[in-house]
C-alpha positions, -999 to +999 in steps of 0.1 A: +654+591-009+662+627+000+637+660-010+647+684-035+637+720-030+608+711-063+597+685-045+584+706-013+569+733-040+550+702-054+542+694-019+526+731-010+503+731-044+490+693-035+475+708-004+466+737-017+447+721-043+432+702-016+416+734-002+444+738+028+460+768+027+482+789+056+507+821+047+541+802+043+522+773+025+512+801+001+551+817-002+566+782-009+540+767-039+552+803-051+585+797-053+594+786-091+626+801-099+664+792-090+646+782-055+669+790-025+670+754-003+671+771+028+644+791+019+623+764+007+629+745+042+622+777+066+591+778+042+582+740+045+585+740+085+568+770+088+537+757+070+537+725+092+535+747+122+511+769+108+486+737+096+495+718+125+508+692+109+523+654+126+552+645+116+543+607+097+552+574+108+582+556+092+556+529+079+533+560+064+563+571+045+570+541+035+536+532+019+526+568+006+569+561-014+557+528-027+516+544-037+536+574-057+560+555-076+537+527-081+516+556-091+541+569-119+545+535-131+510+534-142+508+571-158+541+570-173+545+541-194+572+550-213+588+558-183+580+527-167+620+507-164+633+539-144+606+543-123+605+503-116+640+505-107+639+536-087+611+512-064+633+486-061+664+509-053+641+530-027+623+497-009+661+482-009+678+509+007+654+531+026+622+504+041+645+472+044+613+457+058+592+460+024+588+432+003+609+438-026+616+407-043+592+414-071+608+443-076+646+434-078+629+403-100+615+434-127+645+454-122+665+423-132+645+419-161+654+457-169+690+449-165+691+415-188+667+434-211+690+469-211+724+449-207+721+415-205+712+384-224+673+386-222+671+351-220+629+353-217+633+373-253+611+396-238+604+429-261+600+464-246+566+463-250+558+430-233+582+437-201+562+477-196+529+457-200+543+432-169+555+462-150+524+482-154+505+451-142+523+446-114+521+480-103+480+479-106+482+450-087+498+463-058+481+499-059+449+480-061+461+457-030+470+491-014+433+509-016+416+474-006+441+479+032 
């Protein structure tokens, strides 16, 4: 999963809304505009110097990934297939130690829905509703850790 220059804008207003703030952090949530990557990254690496921030474990990464999109799945139902198999694409290709076999199961459930034969006749409504649920289940697993 690579960062877009939006992303790290998104980035500098969550801390700023959590009451951190530094000069460069206050430049880049700024930026809104046909944003300049290179500016965004000199930006972004200046505010980690200036809050004196550690660079995060691959396993932190890897569970604050799963929390957001997990995250979306819940607050965006009707966005719910994409961001299922964005999960399953991300814990496939970038955290090959994740468990993902619920997710390729949902994300072939997309597919057969989408594409295929939909052999459980599931409707839309009844496959979000199983993808929401699953999502809970694991963000709820998450805060209990």
């Amino acid at each position: 999963m690579t960062a877009e220059p939006n992303d790290y804008v998104c980035w500098a207003i969550g801390l700023l809304e959590n009451n951190q703030t530094s000069p460069s952090l206050l430049m880049l949530a700024s930026l809104r505009t046909r944003i300049n990557p290179f500016e965004v990254e000199n930006y972004f690496h200046r505010a980690v110097r200036e809050l004196a921030i550690q660079r995060p474990t691959i396993e932190a990464c890897n569970i604050q990934v799963t929390r957001c999109l997990l995250s979306k799945i819940v607050e965006e139902n009707e966005k719910a297939f994409d961001h299922a198999s964005t999960l399953y694409q991300v814990l496939r290709d970038d955290f090959p130690d994740a468990d993902s076999a619920t997710w390729f199961a949902l994300s072939e459930l997309i597919d057969d829905y989408r594409y295929g034969d939909n052999s459980e006749k599931l409707t839309e409504d009844e496959l979000i509703r199983r993808i929401v649920e699953k999502a809970k289940e694991q963000l709820d697993a998450m805060d209990r850790e």
